[in-house]
VOGU-3710 file (C-alpha; in Angstrom, 3 decimals, decimal comma):
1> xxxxxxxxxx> -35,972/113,715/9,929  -35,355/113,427/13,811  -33,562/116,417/14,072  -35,685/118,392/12,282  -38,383/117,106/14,730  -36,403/117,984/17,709  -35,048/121,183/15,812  -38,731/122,236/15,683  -39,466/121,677/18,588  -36,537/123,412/20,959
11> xxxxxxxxxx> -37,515/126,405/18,270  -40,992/126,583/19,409  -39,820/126,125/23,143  -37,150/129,114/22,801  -40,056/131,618/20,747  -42,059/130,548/24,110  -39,415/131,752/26,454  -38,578/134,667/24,571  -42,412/135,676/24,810  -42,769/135,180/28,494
21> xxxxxxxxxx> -39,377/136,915/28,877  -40,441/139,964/27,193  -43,637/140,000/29,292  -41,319/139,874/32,854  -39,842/142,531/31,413  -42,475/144,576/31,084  -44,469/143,660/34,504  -40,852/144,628/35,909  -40,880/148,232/34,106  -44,037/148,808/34,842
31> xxxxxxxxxx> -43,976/148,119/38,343  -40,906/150,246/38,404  -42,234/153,135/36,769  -45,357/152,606/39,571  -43,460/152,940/42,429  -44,082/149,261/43,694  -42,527/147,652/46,793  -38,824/147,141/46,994  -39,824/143,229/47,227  -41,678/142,915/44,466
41> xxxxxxxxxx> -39,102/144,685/42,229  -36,576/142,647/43,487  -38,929/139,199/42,546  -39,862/140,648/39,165  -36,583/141,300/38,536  -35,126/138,137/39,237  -37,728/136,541/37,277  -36,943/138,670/34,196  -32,974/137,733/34,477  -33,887/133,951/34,902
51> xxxxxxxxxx> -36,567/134,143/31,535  -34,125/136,291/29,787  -30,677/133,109/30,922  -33,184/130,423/29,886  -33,896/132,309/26,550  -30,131/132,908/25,517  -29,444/129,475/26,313  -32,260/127,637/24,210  -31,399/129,680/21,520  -28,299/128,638/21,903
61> xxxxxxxxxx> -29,626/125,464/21,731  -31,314/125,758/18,437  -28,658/127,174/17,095  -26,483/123,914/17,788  -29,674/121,528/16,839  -29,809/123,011/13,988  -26,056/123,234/12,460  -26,520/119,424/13,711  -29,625/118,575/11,118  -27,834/120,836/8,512
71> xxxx> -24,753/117,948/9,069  -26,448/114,752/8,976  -29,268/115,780/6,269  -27,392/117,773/3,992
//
């Protein structure tokens, strides 16, 4: 039962960073397509690689937690 707790849990987290990544990356393309500072771009930009890193790795993450709860409960 813990580790579907904590199983549920990372999930939830990861859905959450895959949101907020997909919203970076569409602030990023927008302000792209609008011409906006090189500066900006540049922030944006390193904000949508950082969402997008964190997002591969807690899926990774959930991935593992849960092969780890299929283990111990069967």
């Amino acid at each position: 039962m813990f580790w579907t707790a904590v199983w549920f849990i990372v999930n939830i987290i990861f859905v959450i960073s895959f949101i907020l990544f997909l919203f970076r990356q569409r602030a990023f393309s927008l302000a792209k397509m609008e011409g906006a500072e090189e500066e900006k771009l540049r922030k944006l930009h390193r904000w949508s690689k950082l969402s997008g890193a964190a997002s591969i790795l807690l899926f990774l993450a959930t991935t593992v937690i849960f092969l780890v709860n299929m283990k111990v409960n069967g």
